[in-house]
C-alpha positions in Angstrom: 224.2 -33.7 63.2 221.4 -35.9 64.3 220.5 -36.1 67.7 218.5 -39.3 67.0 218.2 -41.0 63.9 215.3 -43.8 63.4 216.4 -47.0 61.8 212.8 -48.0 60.2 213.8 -51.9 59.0 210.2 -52.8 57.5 208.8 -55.8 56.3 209.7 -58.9 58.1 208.7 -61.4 55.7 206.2 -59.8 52.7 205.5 -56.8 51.5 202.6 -55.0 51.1 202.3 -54.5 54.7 202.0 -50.1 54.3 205.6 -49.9 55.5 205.0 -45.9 53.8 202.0 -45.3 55.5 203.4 -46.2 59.1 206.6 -43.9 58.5 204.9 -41.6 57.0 202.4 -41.6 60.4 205.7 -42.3 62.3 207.3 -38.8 61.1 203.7 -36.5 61.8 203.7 -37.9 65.1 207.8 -37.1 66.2 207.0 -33.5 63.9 203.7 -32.5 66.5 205.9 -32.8 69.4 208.3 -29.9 68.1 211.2 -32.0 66.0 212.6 -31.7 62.8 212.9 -34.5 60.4 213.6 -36.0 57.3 213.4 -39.3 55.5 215.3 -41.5 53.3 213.9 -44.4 51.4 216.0 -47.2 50.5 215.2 -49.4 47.4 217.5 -52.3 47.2 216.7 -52.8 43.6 219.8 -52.5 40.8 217.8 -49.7 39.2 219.8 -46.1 39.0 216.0 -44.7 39.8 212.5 -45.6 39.4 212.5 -44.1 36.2 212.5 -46.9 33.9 210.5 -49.3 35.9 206.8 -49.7 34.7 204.7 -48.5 37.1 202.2 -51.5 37.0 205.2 -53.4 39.1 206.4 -51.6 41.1 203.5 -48.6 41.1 203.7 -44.8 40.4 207.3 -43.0 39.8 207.0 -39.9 42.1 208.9 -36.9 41.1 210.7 -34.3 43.3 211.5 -30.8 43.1 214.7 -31.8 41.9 214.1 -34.2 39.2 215.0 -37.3 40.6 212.1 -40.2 39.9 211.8 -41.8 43.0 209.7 -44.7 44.6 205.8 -43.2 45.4 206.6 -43.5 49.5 209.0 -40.2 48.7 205.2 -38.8 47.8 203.6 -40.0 50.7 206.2 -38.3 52.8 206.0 -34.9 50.9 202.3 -34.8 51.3 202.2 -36.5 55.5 204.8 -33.8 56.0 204.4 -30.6 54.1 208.1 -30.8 53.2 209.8 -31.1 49.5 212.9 -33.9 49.5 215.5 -34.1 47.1 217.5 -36.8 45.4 219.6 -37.5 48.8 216.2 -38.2 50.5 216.8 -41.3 47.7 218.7 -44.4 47.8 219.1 -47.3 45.2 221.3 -50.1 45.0 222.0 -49.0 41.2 222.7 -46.0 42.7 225.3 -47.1 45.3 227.3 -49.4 42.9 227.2 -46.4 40.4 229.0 -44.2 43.8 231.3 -46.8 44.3 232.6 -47.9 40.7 233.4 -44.1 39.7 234.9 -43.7 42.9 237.0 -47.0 41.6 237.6 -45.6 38.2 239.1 -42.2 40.0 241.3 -43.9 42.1 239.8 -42.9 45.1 240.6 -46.2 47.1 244.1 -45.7 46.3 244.6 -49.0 44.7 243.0 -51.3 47.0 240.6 -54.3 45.8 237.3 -53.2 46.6 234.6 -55.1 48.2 231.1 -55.4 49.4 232.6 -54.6 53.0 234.1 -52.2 53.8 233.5 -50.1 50.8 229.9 -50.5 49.7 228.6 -50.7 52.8 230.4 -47.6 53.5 229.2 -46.0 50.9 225.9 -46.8 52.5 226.4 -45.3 56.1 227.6 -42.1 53.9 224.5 -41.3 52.2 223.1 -42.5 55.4 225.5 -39.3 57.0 225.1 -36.8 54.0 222.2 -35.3 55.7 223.5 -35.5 59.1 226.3 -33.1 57.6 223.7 -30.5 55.9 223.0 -27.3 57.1 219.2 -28.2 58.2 220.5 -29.6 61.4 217.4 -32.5 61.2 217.1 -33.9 64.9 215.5 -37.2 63.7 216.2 -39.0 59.9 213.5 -42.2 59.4 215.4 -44.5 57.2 212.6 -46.9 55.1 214.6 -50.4 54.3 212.4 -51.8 51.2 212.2 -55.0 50.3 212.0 -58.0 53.7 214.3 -59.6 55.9 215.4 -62.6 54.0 215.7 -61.0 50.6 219.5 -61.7 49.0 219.5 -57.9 48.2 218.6 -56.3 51.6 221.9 -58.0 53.0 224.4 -54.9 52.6 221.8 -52.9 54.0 221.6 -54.9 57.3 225.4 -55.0 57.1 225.8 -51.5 56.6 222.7 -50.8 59.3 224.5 -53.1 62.0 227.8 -51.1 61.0 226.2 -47.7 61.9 224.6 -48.1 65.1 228.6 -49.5 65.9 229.6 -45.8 64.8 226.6 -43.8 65.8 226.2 -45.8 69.1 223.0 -47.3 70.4 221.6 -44.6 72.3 221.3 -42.7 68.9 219.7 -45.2 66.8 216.0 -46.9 67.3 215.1 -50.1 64.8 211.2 -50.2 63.9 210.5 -53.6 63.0 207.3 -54.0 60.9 205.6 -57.6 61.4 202.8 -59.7 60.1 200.6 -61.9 62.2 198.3 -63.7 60.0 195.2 -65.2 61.1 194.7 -68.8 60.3 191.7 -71.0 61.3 190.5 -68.1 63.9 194.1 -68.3 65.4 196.8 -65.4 65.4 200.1 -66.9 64.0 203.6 -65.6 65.4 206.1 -67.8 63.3 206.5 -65.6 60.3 207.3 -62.5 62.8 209.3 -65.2 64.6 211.8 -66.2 61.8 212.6 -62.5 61.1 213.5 -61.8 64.5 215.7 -64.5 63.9 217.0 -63.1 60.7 217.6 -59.7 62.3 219.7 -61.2 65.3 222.3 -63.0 62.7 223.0 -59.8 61.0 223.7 -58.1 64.5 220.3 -55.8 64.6 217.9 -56.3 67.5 214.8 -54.1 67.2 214.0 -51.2 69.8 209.8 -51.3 68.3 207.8 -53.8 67.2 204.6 -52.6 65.0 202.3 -55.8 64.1 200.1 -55.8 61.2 197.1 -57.9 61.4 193.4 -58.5 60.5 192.6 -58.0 64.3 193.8 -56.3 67.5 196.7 -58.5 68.9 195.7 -61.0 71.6 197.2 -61.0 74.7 198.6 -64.1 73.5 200.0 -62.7 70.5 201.4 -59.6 72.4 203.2 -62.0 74.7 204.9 -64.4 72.3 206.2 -61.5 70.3 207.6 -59.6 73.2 209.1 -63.6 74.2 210.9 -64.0 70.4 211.9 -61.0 69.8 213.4 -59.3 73.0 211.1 -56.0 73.4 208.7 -55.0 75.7 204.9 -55.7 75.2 205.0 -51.5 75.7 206.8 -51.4 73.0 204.8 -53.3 70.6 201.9 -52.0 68.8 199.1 -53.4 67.2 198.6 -51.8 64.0 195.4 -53.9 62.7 193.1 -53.6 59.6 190.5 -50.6 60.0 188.0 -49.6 57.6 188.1 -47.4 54.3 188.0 -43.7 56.0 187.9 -41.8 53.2 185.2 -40.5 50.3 187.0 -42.2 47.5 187.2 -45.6 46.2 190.7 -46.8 44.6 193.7 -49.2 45.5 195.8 -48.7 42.2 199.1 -47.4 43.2 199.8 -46.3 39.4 197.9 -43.3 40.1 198.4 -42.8 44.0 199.5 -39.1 43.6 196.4 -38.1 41.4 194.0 -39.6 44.0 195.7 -38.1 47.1 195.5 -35.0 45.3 191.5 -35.9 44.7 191.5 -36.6 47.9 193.2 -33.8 49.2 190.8 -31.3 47.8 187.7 -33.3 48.4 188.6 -33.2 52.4 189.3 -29.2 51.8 185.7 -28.5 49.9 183.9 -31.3 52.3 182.9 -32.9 48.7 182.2 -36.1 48.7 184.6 -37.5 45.6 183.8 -41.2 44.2 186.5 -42.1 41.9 186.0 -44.7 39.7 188.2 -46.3 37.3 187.6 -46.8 33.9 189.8 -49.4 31.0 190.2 -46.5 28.8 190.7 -49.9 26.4 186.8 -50.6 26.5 186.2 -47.9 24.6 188.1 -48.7 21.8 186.5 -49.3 18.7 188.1 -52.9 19.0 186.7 -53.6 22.3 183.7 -56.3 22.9 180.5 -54.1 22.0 178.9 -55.0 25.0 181.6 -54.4 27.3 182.3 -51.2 25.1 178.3 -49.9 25.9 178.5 -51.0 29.4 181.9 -48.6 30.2 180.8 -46.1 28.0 177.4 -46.2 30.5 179.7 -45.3 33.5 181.4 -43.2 31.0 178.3 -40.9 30.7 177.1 -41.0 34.6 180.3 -39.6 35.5 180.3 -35.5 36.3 184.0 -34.9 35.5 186.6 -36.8 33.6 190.0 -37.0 34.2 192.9 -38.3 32.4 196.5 -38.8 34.2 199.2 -38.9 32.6 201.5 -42.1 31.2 202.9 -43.3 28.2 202.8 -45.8 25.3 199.6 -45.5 22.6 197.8 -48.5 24.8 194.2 -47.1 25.2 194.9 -44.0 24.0 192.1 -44.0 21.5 189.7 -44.7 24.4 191.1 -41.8 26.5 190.3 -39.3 23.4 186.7 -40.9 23.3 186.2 -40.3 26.6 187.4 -36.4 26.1 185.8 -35.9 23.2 182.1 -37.2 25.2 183.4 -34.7 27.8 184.2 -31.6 25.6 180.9 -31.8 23.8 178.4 -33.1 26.9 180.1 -29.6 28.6 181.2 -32.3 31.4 184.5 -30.6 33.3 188.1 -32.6 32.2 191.0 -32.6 33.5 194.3 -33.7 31.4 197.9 -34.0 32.8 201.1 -34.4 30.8 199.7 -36.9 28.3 196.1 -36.1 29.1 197.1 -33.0 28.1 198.4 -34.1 25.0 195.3 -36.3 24.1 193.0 -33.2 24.3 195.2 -31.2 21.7 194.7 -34.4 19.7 191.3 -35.0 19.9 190.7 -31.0 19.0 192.7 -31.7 16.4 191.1 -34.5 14.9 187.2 -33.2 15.8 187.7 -29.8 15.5 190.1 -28.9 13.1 189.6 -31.6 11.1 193.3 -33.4 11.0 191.4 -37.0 11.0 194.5 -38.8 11.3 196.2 -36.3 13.7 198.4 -38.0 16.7 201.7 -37.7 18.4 205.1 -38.8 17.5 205.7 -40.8 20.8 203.1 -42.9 18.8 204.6 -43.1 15.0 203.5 -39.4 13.5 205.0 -37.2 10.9 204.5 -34.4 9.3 201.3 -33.1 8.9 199.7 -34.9 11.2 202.5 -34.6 14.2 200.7 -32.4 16.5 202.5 -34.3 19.8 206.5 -33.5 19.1 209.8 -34.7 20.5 211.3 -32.6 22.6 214.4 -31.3 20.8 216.7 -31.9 23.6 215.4 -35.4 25.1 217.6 -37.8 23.5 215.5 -41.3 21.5 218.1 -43.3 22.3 218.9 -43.4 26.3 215.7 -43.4 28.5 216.2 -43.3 32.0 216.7 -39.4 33.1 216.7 -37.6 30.0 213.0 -36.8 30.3 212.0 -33.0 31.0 212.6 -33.5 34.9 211.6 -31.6 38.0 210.0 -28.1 39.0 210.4 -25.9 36.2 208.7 -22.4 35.8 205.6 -21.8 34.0 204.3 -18.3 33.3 200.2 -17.1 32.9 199.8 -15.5 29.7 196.2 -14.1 30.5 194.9 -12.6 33.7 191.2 -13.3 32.0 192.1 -17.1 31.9 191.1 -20.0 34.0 194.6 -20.5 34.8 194.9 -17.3 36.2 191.6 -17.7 38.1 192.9 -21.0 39.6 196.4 -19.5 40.4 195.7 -16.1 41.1 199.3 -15.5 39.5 200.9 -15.0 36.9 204.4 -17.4 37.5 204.0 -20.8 38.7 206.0 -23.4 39.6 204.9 -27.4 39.1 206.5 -30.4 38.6 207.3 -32.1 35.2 208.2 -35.5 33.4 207.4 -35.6 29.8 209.7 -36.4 26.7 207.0 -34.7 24.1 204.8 -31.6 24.2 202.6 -29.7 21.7 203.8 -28.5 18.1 203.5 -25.1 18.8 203.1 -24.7 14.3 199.5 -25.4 14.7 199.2 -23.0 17.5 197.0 -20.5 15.5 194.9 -23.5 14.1 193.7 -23.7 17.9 193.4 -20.4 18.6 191.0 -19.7 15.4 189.0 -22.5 16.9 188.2 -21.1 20.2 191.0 -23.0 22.1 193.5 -21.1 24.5 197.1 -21.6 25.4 197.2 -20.0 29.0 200.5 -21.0 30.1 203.9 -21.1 29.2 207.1 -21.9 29.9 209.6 -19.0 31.0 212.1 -19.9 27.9 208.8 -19.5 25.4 209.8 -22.6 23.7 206.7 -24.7 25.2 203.2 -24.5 25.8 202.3 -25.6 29.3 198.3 -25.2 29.9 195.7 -25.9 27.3 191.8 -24.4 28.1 188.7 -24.0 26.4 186.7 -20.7 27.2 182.7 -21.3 27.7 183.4 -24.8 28.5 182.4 -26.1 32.4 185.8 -26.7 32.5 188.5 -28.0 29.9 191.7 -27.4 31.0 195.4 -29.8 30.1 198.7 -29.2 31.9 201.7 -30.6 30.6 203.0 -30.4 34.2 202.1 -32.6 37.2 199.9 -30.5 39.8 199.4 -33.6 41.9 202.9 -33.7 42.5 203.3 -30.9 45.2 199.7 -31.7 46.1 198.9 -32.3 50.2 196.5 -32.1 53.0 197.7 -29.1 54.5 198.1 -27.6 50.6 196.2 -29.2 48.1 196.6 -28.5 44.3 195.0 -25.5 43.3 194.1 -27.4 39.9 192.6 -30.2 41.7 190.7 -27.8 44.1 189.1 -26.0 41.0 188.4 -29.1 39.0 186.9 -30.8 42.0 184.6 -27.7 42.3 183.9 -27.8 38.5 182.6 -31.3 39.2 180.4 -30.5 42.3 178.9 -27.4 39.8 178.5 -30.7 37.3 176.8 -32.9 39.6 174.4 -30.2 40.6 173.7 -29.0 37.5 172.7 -32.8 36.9 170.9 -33.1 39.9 168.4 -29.8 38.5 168.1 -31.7 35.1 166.4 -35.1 37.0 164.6 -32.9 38.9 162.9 -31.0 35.8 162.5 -34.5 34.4 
């Protein structure tokens, strides 16, 4: 059971405050002094998952070892804490309801009308418990609350939080309140913090830790009016203010948060300074404005390395297989994952073996030219979970690979999500044309790596490396593809030089 379990109830009135970042900094700092944790994140959205939600709303869909596509903060508490999470590490509203109506349909509330209270909110405190009742004995769970205060949907959760620190008892629960203190005309403003104390106190909850963001350090002024409204001590409120940008890379997209803490994590590693920069793989489109089309394609070409994550849909895929076809014939190192991957056997095929109008049947393509295929057991008609999900083996075919140099073995385990993957009928076609298939998976249904010997470095996984990617272990992929570019840059460095 827990001996303490931290309430985290984030977000007093709007979001985008780094509620992740602060439990995720939260969790390091109760691990250094000897405890063990875990975390749950709470997404009080009717979703069953993340899975089906773009991830230009609500940002990337993070995938654990088990399958389950979760909310990116799952990510950031993998890679702060060095620890792998599962779908009980996950709550959704969809997922709640979805506990409670087959519990209805079994007759498992022996024929009373069910409600929001007792028997969601019940349901709540349980998944709240489940981990409580595991065999990893956790001494502290941090419990992220999405969404703010006021919201109509966080209401059970308050209900069901005010309900468990009844059961638990006080002594065993702590509620983190996160804050925002805006500055307006050179003048700190309390009210917004104010009305969610408020808010907190009619739902029962009174917070144990206040934790401020704001442009500036808090002014004594500030400090004091907080401690006034909401009943803790100024000790216990802390000023988390705006710092600058720390790190080597340049980037605030959330689509692709894993990939650049996995960029990150291996530029920090090598001491390479990385500069990421982003390029509308749209703008190179044939379609494109030609002068906005000449002025990417610039960038393009002063990059030393090009990467393309994964995603899906055939938006600006024709400018992704530009921009690997410039790097496959400039020798410029590329990494593709899951549908960079599948771009790169596409462009081969189109530029190399000659299949002009070769693509992928996730984007309309049939026989001959379907080099991208369904996979046979995904189903076309339901979406959300039905996707090749989780850590799934993959094995090294070639110890005189790049894969094995990367990996050093020969059985590997990464992450997946993908509903297509190479037609492994044109398999030979590759291979005749200098193009290896170094990886596997254990069943030998599926090609998993993709490389191209003599080439700086060309290398596709269908899998996600940046998945299981963190500080303390950064990808091996990202390690040797941020070395590859380092070789790149020097290489270009020489050429100037000469010039």
């Amino acid at each position: 059971m827990f001996d303490h379990a931290v309430l985290h109830r984030v977000r007093g009135s709007i979001s985008g405050l780094g509620k992740g970042t602060l439990v995720s900094s939260l969790a390091i700092l109760l691990r250094d002094i000897g405890l063990k944790l875990t975390a749950i994140k709470v997404d009080p959205y009717l979703n069953f998952d993340a899975g089906t939600i773009s991830p230009f709303e609500h940002g990337e869909v993070f995938v654990l070892k088990d399958g389950c596509e979760t909310d990116l903060d799952l990510g950031n508490y993998e890679r702060a804490l060095n620890i792998e999470l599962s779908s009980s590490n996950c709550i959704t509203t969809g997922k709640i309801f979805s506990t409670v109506f087959n519990a209805e349909r079994k007759g498992s509330y022996l024929g009373k009308t069910v409600q929001m209270v007792p028997h969601v909110t019940d349901c709540i405190q349980e998944m709240f418990s489940q981990l409580a009742e595991s065999e990893e004995c956790y001494d502290v769970c941090l419990v992220e609350i999405g969404g703010t205060v006021g919201d109509i949907e966080s209401s059970l959760y308050l209900e069901a939080i005010q309900q468990f620190v009844h059961r638990r008892g006080a002594d065993n629960v702590s509620l983190c309140h996160l804050v925002f203190v805006p500055t307006v005309s050179a003048e700190q403003k309390t009210k917004c913090a104010q009305h969610s104390f408020r808010a907190l106190r009619e739902s029962g909850l009174f917070p144990s830790f206040i934790f401020a963001r704001s442009t500036d350090p808090l002014t004594q002024q500030s400090l004091s009016k907080l401690s006034t409204f909401s009943g803790v001590s100024q000790e216990r409120i802390f000023s988390c203010y705006d710092v600058s940008n720390l790190y080597f890379y340049h980037s605030s997209n959330d689509t692709y948060i894993s990939v650049v803490k996995a960029v990150e994590h291996a530029s920090f590693r090598l001491n390479i300074p990385i500069k990421l920069v982003n390029i509308s793989a749209e703008l190179l489109e044939k379609d494109a404005d030609p002068k906005q089309a000449e002025e990417v394609y610039e960038t393009l070409c002063s990059c030393h390395a090009v990467l393309i994550p994964g995603g899906f849909g055939e938006r600006g895929t024709a400018g992704m297989i530009k921009a690997i076809w410039h790097a496959r014939t400039h020798d410029i190192p590329i990494l593709g994952i899951c549908l960079g991957m599948q771009l790169m056997c596409i462009e081969a095929a189109q530029n190399v073996l000659g299949y002009s109008n070769a693509n992928s049947e996730e984007f309309g393509a049939t026989d001959p030219d379907n080099f991208i295929m369904f996979l046979p057991d995904s189903s076309r008609e339901i979406y959300g979970g039905t996707m090749r999900l989780g850590e799934h083996a993959t094995s090294i075919l070639s110890e005189t690979s790049l894969a094995y140099e990367i990996y050093k073995r020969k059985t590997v385990h990464e992450r997946h999500r993908h509903r297509f993957e190479f037609n492994k009928l044109y398999e030979n076609l590759f291979a005749d044309a200098g193009f290896v298939f170094s990886g596997i998976d254990v069943s030998n249904q599926r090609y998993e790596i993709i490389e191209r010997p003599g080439h700086a470095f060309f290398f596709g996984t269908q899998f996600h490396p940046e998945y299981k990617s963190s500080l303390e272990n950064p990808s091996e992929v990202f390690l040797a593809f941020a070395a590859a570019s380092q070789r790149s840059k020097q290489k270009a460095d020489a050429k100037r030089q000469i010039i």
